[in-house]
C-alpha positions in Angstrom: -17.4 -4.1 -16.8 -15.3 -7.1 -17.3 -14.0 -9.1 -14.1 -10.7 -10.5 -13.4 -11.0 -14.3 -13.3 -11.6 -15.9 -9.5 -12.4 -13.5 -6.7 -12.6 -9.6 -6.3 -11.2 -7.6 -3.5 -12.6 -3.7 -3.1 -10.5 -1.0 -1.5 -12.4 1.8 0.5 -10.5 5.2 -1.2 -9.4 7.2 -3.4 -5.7 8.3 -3.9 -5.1 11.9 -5.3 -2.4 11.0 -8.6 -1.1 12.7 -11.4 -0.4 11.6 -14.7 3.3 11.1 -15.8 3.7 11.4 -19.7 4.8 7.9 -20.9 4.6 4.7 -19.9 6.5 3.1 -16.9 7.6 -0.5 -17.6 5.8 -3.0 -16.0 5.9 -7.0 -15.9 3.5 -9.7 -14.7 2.6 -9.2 -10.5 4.4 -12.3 -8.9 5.4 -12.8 -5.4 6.7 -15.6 -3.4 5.9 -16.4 0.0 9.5 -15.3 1.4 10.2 -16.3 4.5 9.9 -12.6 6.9 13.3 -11.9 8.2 14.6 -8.6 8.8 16.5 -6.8 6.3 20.3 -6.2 7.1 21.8 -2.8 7.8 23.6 -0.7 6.1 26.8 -2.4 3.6 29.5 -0.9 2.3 29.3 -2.0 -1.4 26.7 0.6 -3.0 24.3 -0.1 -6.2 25.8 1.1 -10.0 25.2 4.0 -10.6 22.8 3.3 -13.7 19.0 3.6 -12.3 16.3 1.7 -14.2 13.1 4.7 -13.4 10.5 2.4 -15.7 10.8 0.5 -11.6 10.3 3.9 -10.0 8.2 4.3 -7.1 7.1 8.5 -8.3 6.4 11.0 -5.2 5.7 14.8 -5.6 6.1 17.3 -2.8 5.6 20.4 -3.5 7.7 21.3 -6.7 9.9 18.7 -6.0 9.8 15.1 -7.4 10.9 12.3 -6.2 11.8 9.0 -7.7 12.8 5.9 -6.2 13.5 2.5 -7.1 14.3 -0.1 -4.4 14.9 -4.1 -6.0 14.8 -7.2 -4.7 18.3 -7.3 -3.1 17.9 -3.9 -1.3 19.6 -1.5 -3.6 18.0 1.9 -3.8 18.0 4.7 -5.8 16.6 8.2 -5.7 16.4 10.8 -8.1 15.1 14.4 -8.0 13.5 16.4 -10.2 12.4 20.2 -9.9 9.1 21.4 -11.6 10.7 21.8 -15.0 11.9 18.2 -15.5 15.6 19.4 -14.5 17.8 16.8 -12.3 18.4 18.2 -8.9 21.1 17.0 -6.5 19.6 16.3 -2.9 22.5 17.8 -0.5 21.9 14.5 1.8 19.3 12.0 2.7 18.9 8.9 5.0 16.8 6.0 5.7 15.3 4.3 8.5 14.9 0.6 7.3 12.4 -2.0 9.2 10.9 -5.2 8.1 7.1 -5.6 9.0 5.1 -8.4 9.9 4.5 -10.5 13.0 7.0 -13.3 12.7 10.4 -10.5 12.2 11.8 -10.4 15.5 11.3 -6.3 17.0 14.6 -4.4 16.3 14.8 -1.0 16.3 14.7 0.4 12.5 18.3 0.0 10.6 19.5 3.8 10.0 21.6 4.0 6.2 22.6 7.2 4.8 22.3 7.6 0.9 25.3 8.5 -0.6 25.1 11.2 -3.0 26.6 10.7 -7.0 26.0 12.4 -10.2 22.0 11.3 -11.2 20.8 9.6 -8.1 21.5 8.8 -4.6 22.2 5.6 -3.6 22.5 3.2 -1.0 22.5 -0.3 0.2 19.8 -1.6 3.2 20.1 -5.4 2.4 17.6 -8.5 0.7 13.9 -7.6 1.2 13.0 -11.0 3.1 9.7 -9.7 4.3 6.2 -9.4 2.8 6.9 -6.0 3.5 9.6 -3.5 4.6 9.3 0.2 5.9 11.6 2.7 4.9 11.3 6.1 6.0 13.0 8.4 4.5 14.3 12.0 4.8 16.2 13.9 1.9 17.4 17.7 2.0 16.5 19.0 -1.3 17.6 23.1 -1.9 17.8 23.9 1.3 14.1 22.0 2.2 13.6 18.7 4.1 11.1 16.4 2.3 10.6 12.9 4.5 8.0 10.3 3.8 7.2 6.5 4.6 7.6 3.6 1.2 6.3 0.0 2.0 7.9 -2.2 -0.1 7.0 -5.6 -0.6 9.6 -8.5 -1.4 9.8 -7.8 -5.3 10.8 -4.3 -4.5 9.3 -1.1 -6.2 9.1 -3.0 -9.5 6.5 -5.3 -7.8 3.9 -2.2 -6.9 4.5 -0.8 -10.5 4.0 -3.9 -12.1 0.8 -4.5 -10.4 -1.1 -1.1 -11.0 -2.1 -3.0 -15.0 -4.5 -5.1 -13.0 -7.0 -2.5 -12.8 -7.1 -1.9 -16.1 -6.7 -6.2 -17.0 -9.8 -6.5 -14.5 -11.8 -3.7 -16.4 -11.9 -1.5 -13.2 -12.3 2.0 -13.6 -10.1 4.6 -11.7 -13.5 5.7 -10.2 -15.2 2.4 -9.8 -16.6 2.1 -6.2 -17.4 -1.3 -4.2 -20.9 -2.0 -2.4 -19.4 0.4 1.0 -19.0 3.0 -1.4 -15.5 2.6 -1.5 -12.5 2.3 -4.7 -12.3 -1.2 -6.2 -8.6 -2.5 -6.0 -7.2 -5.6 -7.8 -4.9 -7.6 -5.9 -3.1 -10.3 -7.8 -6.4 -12.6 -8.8 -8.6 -11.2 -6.2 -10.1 -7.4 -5.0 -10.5 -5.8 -1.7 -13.3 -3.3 -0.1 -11.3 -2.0 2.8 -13.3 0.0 5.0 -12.9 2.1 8.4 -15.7 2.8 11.1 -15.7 7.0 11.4 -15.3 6.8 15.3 -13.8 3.4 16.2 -11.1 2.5 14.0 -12.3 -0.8 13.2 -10.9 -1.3 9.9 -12.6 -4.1 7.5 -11.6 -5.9 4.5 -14.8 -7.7 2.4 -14.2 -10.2 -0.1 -16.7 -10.1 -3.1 -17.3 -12.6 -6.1 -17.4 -11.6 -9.6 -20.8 -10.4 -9.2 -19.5 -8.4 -6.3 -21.6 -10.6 -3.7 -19.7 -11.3 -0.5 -18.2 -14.4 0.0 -16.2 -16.2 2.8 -12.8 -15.1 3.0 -11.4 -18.5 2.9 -7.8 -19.0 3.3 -6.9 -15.3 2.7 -4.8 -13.2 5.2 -4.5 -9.8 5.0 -2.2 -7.3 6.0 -2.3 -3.5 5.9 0.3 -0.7 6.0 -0.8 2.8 6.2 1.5 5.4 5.9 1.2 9.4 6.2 2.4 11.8 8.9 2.5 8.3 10.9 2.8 5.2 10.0 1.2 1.9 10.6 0.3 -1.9 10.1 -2.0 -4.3 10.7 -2.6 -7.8 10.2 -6.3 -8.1 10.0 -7.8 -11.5 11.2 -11.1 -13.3 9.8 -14.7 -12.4 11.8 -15.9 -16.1 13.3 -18.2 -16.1 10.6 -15.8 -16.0 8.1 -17.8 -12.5 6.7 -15.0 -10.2 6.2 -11.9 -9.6 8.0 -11.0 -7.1 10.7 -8.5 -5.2 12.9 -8.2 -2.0 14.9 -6.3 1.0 13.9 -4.6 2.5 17.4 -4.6 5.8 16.3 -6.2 7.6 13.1 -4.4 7.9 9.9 -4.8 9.5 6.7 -2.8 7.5 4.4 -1.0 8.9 1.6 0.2 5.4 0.3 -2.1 2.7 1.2 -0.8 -0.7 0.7 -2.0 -3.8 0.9 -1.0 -7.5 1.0 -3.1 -10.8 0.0 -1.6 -13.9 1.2 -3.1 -17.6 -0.5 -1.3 -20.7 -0.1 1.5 -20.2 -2.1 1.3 -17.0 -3.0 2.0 -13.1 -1.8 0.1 -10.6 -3.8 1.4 -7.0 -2.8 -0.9 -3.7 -4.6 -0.5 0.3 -3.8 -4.2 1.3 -3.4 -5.7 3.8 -5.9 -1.9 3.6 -8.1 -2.6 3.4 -12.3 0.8 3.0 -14.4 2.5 6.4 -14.6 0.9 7.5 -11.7 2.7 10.2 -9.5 1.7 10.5 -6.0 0.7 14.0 -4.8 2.3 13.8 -0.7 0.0 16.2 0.8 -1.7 15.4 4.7 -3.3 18.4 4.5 -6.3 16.2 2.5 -7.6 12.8 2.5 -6.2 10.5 -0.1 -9.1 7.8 0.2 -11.9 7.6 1.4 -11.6 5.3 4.4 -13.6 6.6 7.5 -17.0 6.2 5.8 -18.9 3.8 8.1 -20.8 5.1 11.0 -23.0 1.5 11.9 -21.5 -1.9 11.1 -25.1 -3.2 11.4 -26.7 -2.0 8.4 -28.2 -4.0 4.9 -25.4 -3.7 2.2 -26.4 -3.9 -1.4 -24.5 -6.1 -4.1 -24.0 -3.7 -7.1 -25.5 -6.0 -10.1 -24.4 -4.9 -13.4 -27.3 -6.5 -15.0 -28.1 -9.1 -12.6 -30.2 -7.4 -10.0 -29.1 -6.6 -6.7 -27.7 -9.2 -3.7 -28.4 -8.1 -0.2 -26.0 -9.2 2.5 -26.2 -8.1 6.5 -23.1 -7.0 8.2 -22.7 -7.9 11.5 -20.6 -6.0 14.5 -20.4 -3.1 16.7 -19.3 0.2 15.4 -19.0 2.3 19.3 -16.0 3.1 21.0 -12.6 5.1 20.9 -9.5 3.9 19.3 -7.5 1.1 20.5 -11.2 0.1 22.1 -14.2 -2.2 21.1 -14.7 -4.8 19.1 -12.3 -6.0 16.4 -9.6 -8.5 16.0 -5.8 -6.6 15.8 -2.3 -6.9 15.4 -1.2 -3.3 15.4 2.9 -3.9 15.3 4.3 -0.5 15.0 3.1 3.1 15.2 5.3 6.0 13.7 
């Protein structure tokens, strides 16, 4: 397997996807630190009309499919297709906008109705300032209202599409899994293991090296947004040895977009766990999407997988009882859907 240069992350899951024929466009995963301010509400100018789908964002519920595109300046786009490929006109949609992270000031979401024109809806919700912005949707589409949560990072859908290569750059297989057992997920130079205790919603991210030994986390932060029936994020925060990183989910989810944010010095690296170019996501919370609530004791000998160079062994420290919101676990849990 051959390993992306500096430091691996590993995600714990594995998102149910189907494969689009053709290739979406894709360009190299930058991000800059923007500064996190919330995104404006609705403006009067709309986007053209003209939608660029190789920076689609691909959702399928039920027989319906939904594309969106949302860039940097907060134009958005959706499309909708019906099981045959044929262009279907949504009768009306709108779109609860909020910027996420600690240092946006709390405002009620920004409500922005998409205005309906031949090909795609559109609409206008303002600059993406934040590492990450929420938008929930909900779309009437023949007769049927579809509604789902995007998290968006500054460098809009584009900026998740354009990262999915990395798995295959990194040699990581779609099935590859991390020492927990869980998906291995390239995030900009890095990977992740994140991983959730089955009872106490202690969620952890563990930083591995290229011979997937654990390291200190460093300088890393690292933020999470979960999004299914409900939505949330955390900010995780570094154990005091420096082991892994940590935070406390206040109620469970099962995540049908997973996202996840790496922050260095200078740099914001945003990935959509378990998404391969020309993925479609399948929106069903009827079953899991990864394979998160795996851990049922924190304090148990974890084996470095080797790939020809033996096997590490590393202890993990921490408590593993309790019932959500409760127990051990750093947290900042800023909004729940």
């Amino acid at each position: 397997m051959k390993h992306a240069a500096n430091t691996w992350l590993v995600v714990v899951g594995a998102l149910g996807l189907v494969t689009l024929t053709g290739a979406l466009g894709c360009s190299k995963d930058t991000a800059s630190a923007a500064a996190e301010e919330p995104a404006s509400g609705a403006v009067s100018a709309l986007p053209p009309a003209a939608m660029d789908e190789s920076a689609a964002l691909v959702e399928q519920q039920g027989d319906v499919r939904l594309s969106w595109v949302v860039d940097p300046e907060g134009h958005v786009w959706l499309a909708a297709r019906g099981a045959d490929g044929t262009r279907i006109e949504p009768a009306k949609g709108t779109l609860a906008v909020q910027p996420l992270g600690a240092a946006t000031p709390a405002a009620p979401a920004a409500e922005v109705a998409l205005a309906p024109s031949p090909g795609a809806m559109r609409a206008e919700v303002g600059p993406l300032r934040a590492e990450l912005t929420e938008i929930r949707y909900t779309v009437e589409v023949q007769g049927k209202p579809l509604t789902g949560v995007l998290h968006v990072p500054a460098t809009g859908t584009r900026g998740l599409v354009a990262s999915a290569p990395a798995q295959v750059d990194g040699g990581v297989a779609r099935d590859a899994k991390g020492p927990h057992g869980g998906v291995v997920q390239v995030v900009g130079g890095d990977v992740v293991e994140i991983v959730a205790h089955k009872t106490s919603g202690e969620v952890r991210v563990y930083v591995l090296d290229a011979e997937l030994e654990p390291v200190a986390v460093g300088d890393r932060k690292v933020k999470l947004a979960f999004a299914g029936e409900k939505s949330q994020y955390l900010e995780l925060a570094p154990a005091p040895d420096q082991t892994y990183l940590t935070a406390k989910l206040a109620v469970k989810i099962e995540p049908v977009h997973l996202t996840v944010v790496v922050v260095r010095p200078g740099a914001v690296h945003v990935a959509l766990c378990g998404h391969w170019r020309g993925d479609v996501i399948v929106v069903d919370h009827h079953r899991p999407h990864y394979a998160l609530y795996v851990v049922d004791d924190w304090d148990i000998f974890v084996h470095g997988h080797g790939h020809g160079h033996g096997h590490g062994k590393w202890k993990g420290k921490g408590k593993g009882k309790g019932k959500w919101g409760k127990g051990d676990g750093a947290h900042v849990d800023i909004h729940i859907h």
